[in-house]
Rosetta silent file (secondary structure, phi, psi, omega in degrees, C-alpha in Angstrom):
SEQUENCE: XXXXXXXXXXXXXXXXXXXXXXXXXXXXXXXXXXXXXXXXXXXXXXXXXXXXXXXXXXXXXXXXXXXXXXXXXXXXXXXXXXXXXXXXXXXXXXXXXXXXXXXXXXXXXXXXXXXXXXXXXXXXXXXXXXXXXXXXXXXXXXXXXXXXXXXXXXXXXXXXXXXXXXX
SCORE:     score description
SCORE:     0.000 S_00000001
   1 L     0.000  140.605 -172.129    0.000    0.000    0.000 S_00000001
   2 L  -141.227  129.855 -168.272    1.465    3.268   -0.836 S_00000001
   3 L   119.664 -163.081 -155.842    0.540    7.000    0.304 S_00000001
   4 L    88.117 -176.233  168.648   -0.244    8.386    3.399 S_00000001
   5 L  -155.547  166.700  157.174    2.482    9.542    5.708 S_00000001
   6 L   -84.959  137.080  167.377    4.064    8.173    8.472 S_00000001
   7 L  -126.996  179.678 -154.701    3.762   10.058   11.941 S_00000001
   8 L   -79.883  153.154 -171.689    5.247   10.572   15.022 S_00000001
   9 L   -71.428   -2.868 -179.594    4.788    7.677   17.318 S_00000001
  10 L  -102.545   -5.553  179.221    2.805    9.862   19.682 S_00000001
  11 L  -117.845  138.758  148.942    0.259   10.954   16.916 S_00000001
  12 L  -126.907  159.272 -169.168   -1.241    9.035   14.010 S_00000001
  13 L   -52.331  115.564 -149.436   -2.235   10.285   11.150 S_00000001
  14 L   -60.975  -61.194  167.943   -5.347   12.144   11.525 S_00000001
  15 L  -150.752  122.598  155.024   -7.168   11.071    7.426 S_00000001
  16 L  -113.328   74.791  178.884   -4.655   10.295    4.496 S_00000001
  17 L   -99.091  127.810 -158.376   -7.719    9.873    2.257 S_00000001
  18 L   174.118  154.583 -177.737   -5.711   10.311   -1.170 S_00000001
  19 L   -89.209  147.250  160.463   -4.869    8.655   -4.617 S_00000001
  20 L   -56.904  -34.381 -169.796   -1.660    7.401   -4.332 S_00000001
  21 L   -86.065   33.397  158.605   -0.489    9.275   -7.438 S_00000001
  22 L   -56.769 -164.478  139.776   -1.010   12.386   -5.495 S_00000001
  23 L   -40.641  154.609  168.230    1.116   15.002   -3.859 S_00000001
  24 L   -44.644  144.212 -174.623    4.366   13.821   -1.894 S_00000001
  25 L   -71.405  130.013  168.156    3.772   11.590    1.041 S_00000001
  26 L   114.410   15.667 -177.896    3.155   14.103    3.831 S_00000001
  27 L   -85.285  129.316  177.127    1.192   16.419    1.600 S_00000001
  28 L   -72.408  155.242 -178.828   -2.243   17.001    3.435 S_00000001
  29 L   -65.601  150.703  166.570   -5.305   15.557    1.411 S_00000001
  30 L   -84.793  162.131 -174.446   -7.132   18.276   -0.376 S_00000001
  31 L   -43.288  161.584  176.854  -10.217   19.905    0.740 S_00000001
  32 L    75.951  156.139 -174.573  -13.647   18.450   -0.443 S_00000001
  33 L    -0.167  147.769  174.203  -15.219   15.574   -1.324 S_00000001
  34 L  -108.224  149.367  174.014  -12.717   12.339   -0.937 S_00000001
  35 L   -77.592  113.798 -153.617  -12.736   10.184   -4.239 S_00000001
  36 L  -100.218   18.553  175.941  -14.714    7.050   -3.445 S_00000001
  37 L  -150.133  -15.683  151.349  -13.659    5.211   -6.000 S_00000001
  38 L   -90.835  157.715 -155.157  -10.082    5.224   -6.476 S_00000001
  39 L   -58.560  153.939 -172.030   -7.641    3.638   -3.869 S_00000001
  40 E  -132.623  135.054  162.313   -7.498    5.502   -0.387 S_00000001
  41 E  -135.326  149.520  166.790   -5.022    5.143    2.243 S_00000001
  42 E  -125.495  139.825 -178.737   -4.478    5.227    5.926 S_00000001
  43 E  -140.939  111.107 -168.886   -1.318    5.340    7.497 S_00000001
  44 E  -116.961  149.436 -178.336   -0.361    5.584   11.644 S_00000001
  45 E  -133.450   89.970 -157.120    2.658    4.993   13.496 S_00000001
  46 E  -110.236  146.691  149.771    1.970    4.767   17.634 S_00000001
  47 E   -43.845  151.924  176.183    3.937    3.767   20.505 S_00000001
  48 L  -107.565   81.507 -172.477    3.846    1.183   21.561 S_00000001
  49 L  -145.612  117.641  172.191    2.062    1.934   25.032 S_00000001
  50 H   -53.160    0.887  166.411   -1.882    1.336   25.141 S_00000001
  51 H   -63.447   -8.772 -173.725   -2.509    4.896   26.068 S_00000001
  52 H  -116.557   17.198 -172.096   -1.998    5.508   22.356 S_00000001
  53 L   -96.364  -36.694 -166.217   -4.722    2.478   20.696 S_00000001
  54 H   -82.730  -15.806 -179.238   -8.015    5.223   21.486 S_00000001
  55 H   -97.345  -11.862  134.095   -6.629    8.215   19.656 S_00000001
  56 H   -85.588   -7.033  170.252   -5.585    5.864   16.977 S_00000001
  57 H   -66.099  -49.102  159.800   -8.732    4.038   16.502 S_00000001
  58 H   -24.787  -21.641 -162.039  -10.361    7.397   16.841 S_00000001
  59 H  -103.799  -32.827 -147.205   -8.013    8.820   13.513 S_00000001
  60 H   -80.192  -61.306  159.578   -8.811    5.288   12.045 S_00000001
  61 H   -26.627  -62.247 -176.951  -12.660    6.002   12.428 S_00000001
  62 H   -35.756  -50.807  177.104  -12.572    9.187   10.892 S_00000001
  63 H   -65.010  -56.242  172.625  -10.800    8.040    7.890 S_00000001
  64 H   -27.504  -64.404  178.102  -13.363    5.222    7.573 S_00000001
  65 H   -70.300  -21.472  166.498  -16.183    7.265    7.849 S_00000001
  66 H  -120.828   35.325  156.560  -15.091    9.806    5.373 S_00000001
  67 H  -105.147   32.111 -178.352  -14.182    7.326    3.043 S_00000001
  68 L    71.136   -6.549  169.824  -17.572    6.565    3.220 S_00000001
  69 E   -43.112  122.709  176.179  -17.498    2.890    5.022 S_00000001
  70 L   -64.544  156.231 -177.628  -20.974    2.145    6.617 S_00000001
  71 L   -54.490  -65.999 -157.920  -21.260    2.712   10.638 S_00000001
  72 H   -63.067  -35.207  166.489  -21.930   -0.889   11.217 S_00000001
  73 H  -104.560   38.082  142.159  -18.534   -2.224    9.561 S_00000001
  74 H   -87.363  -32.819  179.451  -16.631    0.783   10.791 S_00000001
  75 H   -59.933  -82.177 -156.505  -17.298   -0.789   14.644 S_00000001
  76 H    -9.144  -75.618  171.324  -16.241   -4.241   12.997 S_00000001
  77 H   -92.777   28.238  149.660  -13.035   -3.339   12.080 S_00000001
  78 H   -61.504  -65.224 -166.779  -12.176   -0.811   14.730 S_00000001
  79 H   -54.504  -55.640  164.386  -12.785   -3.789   17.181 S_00000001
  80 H   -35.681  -61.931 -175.813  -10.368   -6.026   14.896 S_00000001
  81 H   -84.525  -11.941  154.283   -7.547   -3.607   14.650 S_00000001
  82 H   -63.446  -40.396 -163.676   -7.420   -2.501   18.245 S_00000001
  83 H   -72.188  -30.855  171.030   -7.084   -6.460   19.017 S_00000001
  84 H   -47.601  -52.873 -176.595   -4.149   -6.311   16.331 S_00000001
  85 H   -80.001   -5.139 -163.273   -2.521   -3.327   18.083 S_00000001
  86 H   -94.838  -80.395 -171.090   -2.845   -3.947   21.811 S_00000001
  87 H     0.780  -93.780 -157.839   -1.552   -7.975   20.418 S_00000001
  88 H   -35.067  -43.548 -150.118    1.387   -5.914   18.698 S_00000001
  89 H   -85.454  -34.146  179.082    2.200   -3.517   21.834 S_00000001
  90 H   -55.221  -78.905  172.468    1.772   -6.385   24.185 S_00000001
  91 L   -57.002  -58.477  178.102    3.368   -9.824   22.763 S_00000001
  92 L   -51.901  -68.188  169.975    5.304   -7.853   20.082 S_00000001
  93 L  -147.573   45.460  139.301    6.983   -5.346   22.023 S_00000001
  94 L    61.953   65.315 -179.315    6.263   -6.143   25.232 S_00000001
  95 L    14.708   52.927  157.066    5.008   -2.109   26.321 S_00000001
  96 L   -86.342   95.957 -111.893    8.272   -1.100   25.148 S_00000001
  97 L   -86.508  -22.916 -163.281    7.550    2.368   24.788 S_00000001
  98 L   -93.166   46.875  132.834   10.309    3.140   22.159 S_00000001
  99 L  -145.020  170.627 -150.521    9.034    0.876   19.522 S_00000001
 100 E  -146.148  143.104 -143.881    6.466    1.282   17.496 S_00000001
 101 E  -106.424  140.124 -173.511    3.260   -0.606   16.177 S_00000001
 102 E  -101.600  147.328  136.311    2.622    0.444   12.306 S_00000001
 103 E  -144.310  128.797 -155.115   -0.801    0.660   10.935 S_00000001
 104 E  -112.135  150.654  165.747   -1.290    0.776    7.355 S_00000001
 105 E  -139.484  165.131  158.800   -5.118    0.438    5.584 S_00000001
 106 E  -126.024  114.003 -159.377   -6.263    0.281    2.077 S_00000001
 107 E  -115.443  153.357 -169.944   -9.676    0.867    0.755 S_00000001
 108 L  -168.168   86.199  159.498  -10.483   -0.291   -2.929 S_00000001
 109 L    85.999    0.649 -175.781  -13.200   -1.012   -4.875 S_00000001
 110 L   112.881  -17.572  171.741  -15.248   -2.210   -1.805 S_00000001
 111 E   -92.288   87.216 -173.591  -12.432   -4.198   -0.258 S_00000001
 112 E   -82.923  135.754  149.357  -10.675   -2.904    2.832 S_00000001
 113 E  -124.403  132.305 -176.222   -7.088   -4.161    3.535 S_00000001
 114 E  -137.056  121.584  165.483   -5.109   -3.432    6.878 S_00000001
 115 E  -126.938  121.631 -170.601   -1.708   -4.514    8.446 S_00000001
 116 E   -82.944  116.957 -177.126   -0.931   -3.846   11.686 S_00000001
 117 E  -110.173  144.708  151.857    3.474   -4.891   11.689 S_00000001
 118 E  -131.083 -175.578  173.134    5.247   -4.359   14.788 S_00000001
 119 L  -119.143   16.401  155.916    9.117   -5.450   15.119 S_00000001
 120 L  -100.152  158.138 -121.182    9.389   -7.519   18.321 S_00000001
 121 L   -90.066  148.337 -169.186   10.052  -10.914   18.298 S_00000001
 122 L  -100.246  160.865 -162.021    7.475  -13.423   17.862 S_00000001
 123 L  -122.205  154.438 -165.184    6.557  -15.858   20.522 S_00000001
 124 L  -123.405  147.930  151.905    4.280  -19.196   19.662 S_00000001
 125 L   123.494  147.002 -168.617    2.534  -20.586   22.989 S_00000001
 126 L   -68.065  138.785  175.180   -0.523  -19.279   24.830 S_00000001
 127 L   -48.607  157.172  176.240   -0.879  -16.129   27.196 S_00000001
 128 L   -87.062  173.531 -154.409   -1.029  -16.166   30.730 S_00000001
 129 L    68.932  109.124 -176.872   -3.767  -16.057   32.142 S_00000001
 130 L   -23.581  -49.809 -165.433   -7.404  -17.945   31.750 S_00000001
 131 L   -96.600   33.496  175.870   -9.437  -15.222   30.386 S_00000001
 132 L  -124.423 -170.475  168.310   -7.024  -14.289   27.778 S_00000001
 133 L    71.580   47.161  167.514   -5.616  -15.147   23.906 S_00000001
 134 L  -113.653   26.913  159.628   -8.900  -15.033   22.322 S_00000001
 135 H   -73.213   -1.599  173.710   -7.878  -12.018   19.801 S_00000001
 136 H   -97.647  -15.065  162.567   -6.960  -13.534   16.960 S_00000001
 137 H   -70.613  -46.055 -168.985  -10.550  -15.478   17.051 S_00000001
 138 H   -67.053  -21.871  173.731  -12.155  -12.077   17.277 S_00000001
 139 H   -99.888    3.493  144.053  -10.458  -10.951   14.409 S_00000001
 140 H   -50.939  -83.631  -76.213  -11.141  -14.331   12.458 S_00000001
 141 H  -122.567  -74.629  179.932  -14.481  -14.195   13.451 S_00000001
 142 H   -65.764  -72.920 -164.432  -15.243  -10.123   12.125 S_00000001
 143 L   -74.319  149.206  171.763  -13.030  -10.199    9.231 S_00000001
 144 L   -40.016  -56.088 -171.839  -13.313  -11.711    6.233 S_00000001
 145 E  -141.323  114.405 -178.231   -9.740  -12.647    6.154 S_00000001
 146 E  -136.885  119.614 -135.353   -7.211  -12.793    8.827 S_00000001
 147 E  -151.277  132.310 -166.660   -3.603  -13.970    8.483 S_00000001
 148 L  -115.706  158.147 -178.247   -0.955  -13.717   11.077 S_00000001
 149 L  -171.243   87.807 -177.380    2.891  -13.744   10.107 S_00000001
 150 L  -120.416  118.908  168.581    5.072  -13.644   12.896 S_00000001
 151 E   -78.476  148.251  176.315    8.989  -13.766   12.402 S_00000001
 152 L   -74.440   -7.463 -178.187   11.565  -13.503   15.209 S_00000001
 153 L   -93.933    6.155 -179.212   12.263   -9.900   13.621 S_00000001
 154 E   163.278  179.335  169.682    8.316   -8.992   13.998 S_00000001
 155 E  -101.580  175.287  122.134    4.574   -9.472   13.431 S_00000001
 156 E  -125.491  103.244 -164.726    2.179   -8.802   10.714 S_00000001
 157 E  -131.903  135.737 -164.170   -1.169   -9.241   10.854 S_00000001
 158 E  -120.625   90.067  159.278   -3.027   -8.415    7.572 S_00000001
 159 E   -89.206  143.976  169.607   -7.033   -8.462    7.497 S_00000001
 160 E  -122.945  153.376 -169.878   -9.576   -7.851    5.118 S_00000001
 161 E  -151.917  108.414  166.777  -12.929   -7.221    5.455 S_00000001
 162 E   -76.949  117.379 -139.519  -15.512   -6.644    2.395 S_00000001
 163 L  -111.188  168.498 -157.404  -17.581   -4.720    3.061 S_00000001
 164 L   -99.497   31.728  153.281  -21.324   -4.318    2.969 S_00000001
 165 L   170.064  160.146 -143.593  -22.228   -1.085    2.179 S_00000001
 166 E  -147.451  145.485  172.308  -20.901    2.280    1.264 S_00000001
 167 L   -83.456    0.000    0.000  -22.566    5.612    2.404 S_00000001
């Protein structure tokens, strides 16, 4: 996926609704109407400390909704890509505050693609604690498509979710 900008790890990028074959990456989108029908991107960069998953789901919403994504599968994947990022700051990099959890989206044709990467090391075997490790069912479960790829040099977890109506 390509456009957007990358932002500081304490902000994420508020809407990078834009063709790629725009302005320079960090050029704000222009005013007016967003193009619904050519590709759209969103692109965030956070700490990795959960005090920083509600103001990006919050930037993530926005973009959703004014790329026109209906309310009911804007919750859907909000709920899916917070369990991706808290995963990433937790298991990934361990609340290390100085790394940083990526999150990239793509809108297309009706077809949302998102990957949340972080770069701490991946670990195979279940969480502690009873009431935990069921995020990667909830984001089976909401998304269409949900595909984990974890390397000892990181994660990736890439979902898609098609989606069922457009404002």
């Amino acid at each position: 996926m390509t456009g957007g900008r990358d932002v500081g790890a304490s902000r994420p990028d508020p809407v990078a609704a834009r063709r790629p074959t725009d302005d320079p990456p960090g050029t704000p989108p222009p005013a007016g109407p967003v193009v619904r029908d050519a590709p759209v991107v969103f692109r965030a960069a956070l700490a990795a400390d959960p005090a920083r998953l509600s103001p990006t789901r919050e930037a993530l919403r926005s973009w959703l909704t004014g790329a026109g994504v209906d309310e009911a599968d804007v919750e859907v994947v909000l709920i899916a890509v917070d369990e991706a990022c808290a995963n990433a700051i937790e298991h990934g990099c361990r609340f290390a505050s100085e790394a940083t959890v990526t999150v990239r989206a793509g809108l297309h044709a009706g077809r949302l693609e998102i990957e949340v990467s972080d770069t701490g090391g991946w670990r195979d075997g279940p969480s502690a604690g009873r009431d935990r490790g069921r995020g990667r069912l909830i984001m089976a479960r909401l998304m269409d498509e949900a595909q984990l790829d974890g390397t000892p040099d990181g994660t990736t977890v890439r979902l898609v979710k098609h989606l069922s109506g457009r404002r």
